[in-house]
N, C-alpha and C positions, 0 to 999 in steps of 0.2 A: 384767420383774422377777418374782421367786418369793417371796412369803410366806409362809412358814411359821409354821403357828399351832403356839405352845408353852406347855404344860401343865407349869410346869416343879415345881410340886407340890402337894397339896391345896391349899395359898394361893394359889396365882395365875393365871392363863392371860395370855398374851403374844398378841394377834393384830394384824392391819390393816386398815385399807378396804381394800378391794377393789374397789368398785364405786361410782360414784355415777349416782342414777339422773336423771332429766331435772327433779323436783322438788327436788333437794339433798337428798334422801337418802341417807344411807350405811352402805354394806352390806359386811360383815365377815365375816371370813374364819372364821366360828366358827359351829358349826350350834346348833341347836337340842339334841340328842344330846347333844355335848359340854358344851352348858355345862350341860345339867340335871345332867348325870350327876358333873359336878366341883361346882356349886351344894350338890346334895344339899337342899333350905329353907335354906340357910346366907342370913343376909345380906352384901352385897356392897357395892363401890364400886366403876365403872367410869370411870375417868380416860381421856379424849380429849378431842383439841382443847382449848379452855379449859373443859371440863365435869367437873365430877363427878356421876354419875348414881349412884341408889342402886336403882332399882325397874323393872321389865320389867313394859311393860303389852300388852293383848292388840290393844289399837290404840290409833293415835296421838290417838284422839278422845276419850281416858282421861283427857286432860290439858288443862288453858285453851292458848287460843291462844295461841300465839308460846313456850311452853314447849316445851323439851328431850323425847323420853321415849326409851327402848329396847322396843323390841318384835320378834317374829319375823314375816317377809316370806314372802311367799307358797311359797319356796324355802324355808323352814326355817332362816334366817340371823337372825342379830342383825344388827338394824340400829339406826342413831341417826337418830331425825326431830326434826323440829321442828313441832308440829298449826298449818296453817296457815301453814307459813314454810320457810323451807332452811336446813336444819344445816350446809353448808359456809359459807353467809354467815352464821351467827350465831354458830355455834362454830369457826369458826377450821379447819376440817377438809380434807384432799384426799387424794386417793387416796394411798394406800400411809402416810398417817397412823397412826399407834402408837396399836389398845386394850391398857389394861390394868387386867384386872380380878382384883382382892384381895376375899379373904373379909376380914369386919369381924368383929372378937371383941364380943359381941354382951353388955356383962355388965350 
């Protein structure tokens, strides 16, 4: 299967897991590049699996165990972890799963 990740305008990017790695991590088809450069500081909301995430942190040890976070993987990838746990068993996630992430009007 091919994913194509879509930018489809300053509001949104459309992407998928890709990849999940032996800890239940999941890793998405959307670099580092892309999403700073469509982010711009804006803040966000990234919808997958049963999750709404609002904040990318630099590691998953940002966060209490068994929480959710978004971070970028050694490859420059967004991924979804869980510190201490697997994002496919706690958020409902697998491969070729729907991200989508929206800018929040921020007033």
């Amino acid at each position: 299967m091919h994913w194509v990740l879509r930018i489809s305008d300053d509001q949104g990017i459309q992407a998928w897991v890709v990849h999940i790695d032996r800890f239940g991590n999941c890793i998405t088809n959307i670099s580092r590049e892309v999403f700073e450069t469509w982010q711009q500081g804006r803040p966000f909301k990234c919808y997958v699996g049963i999750a709404i995430l609002n904040l990318h942190h630099p590691t998953d040890a940002a966060v209490t165990p068994g929480d959710p976070v978004l971070l970028f993987d050694s490859s420059d990838h967004l991924e979804i972890a869980v510190y201490r746990g697997s994002a496919t068993e706690l958020l409902d996630i697998r491969k070729g799963t729907s991200v989508t992430i929206v800018s929040i009007d921020k007033r």
